[in-house]
FITIMAR-351571 format. One record per residue (C-alpha): x, y, z. Coordinates in nm, 3 decimals. Last residue first. Layout:
% residues N
[[X Y Z]]
...
END
This chain:
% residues 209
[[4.001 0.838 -1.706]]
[[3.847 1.239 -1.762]]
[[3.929 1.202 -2.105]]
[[3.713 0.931 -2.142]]
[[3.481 1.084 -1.908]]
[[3.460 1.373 -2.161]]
[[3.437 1.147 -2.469]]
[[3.124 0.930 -2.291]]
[[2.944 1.222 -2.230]]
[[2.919 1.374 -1.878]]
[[2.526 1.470 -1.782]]
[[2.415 1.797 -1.689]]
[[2.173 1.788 -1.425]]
[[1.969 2.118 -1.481]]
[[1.969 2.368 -1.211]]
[[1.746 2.410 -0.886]]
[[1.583 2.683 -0.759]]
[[1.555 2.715 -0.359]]
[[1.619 3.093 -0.378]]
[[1.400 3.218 -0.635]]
[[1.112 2.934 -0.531]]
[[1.157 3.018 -0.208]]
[[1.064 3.395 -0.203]]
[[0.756 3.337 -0.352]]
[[0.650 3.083 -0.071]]
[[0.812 3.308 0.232]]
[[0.535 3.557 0.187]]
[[0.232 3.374 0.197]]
[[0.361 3.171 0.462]]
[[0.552 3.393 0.694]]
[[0.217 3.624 0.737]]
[[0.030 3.281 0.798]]
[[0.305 3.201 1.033]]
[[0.282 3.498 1.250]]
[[-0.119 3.481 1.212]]
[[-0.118 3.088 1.390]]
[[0.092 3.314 1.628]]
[[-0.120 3.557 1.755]]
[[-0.383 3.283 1.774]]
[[-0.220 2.991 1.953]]
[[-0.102 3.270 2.239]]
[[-0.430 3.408 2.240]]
[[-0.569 3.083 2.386]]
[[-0.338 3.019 2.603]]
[[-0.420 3.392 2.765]]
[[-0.778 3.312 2.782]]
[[-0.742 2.973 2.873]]
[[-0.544 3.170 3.207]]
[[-0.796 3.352 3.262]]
[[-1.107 3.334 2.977]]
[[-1.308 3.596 3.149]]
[[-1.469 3.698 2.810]]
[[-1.361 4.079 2.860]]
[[-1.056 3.977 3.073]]
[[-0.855 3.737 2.917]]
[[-1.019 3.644 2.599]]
[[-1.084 3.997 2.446]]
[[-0.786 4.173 2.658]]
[[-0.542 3.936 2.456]]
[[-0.676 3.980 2.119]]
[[-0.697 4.374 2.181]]
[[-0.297 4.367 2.270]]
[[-0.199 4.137 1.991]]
[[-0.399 4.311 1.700]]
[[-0.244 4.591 1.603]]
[[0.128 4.583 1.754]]
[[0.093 4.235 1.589]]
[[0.142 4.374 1.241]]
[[0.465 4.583 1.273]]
[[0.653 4.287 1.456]]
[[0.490 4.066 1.108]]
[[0.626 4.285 0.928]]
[[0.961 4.301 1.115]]
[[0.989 3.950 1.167]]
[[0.943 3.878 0.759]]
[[1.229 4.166 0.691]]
[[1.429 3.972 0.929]]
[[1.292 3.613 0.794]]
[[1.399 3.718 0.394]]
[[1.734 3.833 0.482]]
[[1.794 3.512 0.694]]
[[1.641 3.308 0.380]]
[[1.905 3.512 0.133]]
[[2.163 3.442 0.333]]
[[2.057 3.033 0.365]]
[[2.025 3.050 -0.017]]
[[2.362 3.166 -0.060]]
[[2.507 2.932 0.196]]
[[2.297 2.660 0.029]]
[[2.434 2.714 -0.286]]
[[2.235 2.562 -0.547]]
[[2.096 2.187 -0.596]]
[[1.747 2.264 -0.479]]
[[1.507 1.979 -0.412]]
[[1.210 2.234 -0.390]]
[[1.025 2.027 -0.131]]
[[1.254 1.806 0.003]]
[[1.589 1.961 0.025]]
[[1.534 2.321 0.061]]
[[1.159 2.317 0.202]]
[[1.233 2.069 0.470]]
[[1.587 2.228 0.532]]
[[1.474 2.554 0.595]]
[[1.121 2.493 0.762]]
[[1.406 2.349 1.056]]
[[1.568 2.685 1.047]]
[[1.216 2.847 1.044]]
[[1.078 2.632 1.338]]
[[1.402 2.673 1.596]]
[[1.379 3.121 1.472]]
[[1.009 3.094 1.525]]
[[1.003 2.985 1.810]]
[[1.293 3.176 1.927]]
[[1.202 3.482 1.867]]
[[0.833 3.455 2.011]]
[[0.943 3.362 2.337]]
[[1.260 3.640 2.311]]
[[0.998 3.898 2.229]]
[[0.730 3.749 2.543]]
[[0.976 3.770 2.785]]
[[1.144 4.097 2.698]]
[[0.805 4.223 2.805]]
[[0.464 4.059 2.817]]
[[0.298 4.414 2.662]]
[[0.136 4.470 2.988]]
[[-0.264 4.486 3.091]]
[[-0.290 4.188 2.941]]
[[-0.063 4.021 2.938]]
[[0.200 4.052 3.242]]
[[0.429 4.361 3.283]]
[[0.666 4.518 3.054]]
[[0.586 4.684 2.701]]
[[0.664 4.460 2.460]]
[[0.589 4.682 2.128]]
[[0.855 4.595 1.847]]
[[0.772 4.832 1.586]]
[[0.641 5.051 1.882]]
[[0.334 5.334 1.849]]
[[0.333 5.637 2.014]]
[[-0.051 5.708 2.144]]
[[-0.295 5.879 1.975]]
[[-0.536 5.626 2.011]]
[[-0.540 5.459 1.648]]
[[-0.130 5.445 1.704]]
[[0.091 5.712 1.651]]
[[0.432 5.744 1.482]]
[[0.717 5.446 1.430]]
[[0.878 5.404 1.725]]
[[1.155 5.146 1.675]]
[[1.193 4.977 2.024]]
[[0.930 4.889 2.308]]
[[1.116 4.620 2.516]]
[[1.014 4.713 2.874]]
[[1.196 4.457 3.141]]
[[0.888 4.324 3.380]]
[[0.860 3.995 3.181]]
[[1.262 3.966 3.192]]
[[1.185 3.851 3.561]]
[[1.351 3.476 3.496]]
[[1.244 3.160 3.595]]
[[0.858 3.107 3.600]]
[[0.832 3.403 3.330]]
[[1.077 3.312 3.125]]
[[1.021 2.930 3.150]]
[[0.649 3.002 3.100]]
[[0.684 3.222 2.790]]
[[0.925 2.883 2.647]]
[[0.707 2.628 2.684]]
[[0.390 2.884 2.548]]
[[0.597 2.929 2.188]]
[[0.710 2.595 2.199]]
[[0.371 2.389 2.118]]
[[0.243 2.643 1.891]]
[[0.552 2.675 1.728]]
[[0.570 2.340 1.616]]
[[0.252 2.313 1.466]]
[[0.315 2.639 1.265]]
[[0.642 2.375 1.176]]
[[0.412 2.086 1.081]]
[[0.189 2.376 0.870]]
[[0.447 2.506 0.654]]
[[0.580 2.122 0.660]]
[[0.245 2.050 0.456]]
[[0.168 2.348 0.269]]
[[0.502 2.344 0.102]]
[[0.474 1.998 -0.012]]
[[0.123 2.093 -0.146]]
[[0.285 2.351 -0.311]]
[[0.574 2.199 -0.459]]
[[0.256 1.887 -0.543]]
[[0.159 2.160 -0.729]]
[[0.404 2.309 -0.966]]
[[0.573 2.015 -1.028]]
[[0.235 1.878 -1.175]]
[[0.264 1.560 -1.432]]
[[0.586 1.456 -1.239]]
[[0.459 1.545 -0.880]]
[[0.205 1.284 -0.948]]
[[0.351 1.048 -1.084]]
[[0.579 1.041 -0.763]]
[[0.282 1.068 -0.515]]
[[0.099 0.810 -0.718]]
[[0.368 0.576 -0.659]]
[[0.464 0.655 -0.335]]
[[0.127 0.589 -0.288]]
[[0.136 0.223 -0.424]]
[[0.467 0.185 -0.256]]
[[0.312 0.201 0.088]]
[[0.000 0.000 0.000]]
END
């Protein structure tokens, strides 16, 4: 049964390259947004059970006003506990990191099995860095809108607690990786791209020998 889908799975990515790339792309997309929702709360408890980064402000890049008049961050972490803080240094470096372990993992997924790229991978892997910095600060730029108001919604006005706040977690970052996946797919298919095999002829490995 095994080899009969590996079967269709291989005829089928020859008679559409273009989507079963996709589909390939869709998949670990989704096993590394997977990922990140199991790390992201791991590591926003460890901070906050072991550290007391959630009370160090992290509000960087201002950026002009928000709806309320009010100077608005790039990178808005304000210090103190969600919701009435911003989660502080905490929350950044929680969010950081997940998605730093799940991107460098999405990496070699998308590189090897997905696009099967045969280029530089120390070019591509520049060119993905460049990509997720730009990514982080869209996505940075995009949360400073929702994130709070998401938060205050399950915590306090639905008196969600702490399912509230677990909650919220999932959601702000099931929209980090949507933002990563609509932008990173263009992206790879430049940088993943994969040249012709060329193929010796018999006079050139004769000459080779």
């Amino acid at each position: 049964m095994l080899s009969a889908m590996q079967k269709r799975w291989a005829d089928f990515r020859t008679s559409h390259p273009e989507m079963a790339k996709f589909l390939m792309f869709f998949v670990f997309s989704n096993g590394v947004t997977l990922l990140q929702l199991a790390l992201m709360p791991l590591f926003r408890w460890g901070f906050e059970r072991f550290t007391d980064l959630v009370d160090v402000d992290f509000q960087v890049l201002p950026v002009g006003s928000d709806v309320g008049g009010g100077q608005y961050f790039m990178f808005d972490y304000a210090a103190g506990a969600m919701p009435a803080g911003g989660g502080g240094l905490a929350y950044f470096l929680s969010v950081q990191i997940t998605m730093l372990i799940a991107q460098v993992i999405n990496f070699f997924l998308q590189r090897n099995v997905t696009f099967r790229s045969n280029t530089s991978a120390w070019v591509a892997a520049g060119w993905y860095a460049f990509a997720y910095v730009i990514i982080t600060f869209v996505a940075a730029a995009a949360q400073g809108f929702y994130k709070a108001p998401i938060y205050d919604l399950l915590m306090n006005i639905w008196g969600w607690g702490q399912t509230g706040e677990v909650t919220a977690d999932v959601i702000t970052m099931i929209i980090n990786s949507a933002i990563s996946f609509w932008v990173f797919y263009p992206i790879f298919k430049v940088i993943f791209s994969r040249r012709p095999e060329t193929e010796e002829t018999p006079a050139a490995v004769d000459q080779a020998g």
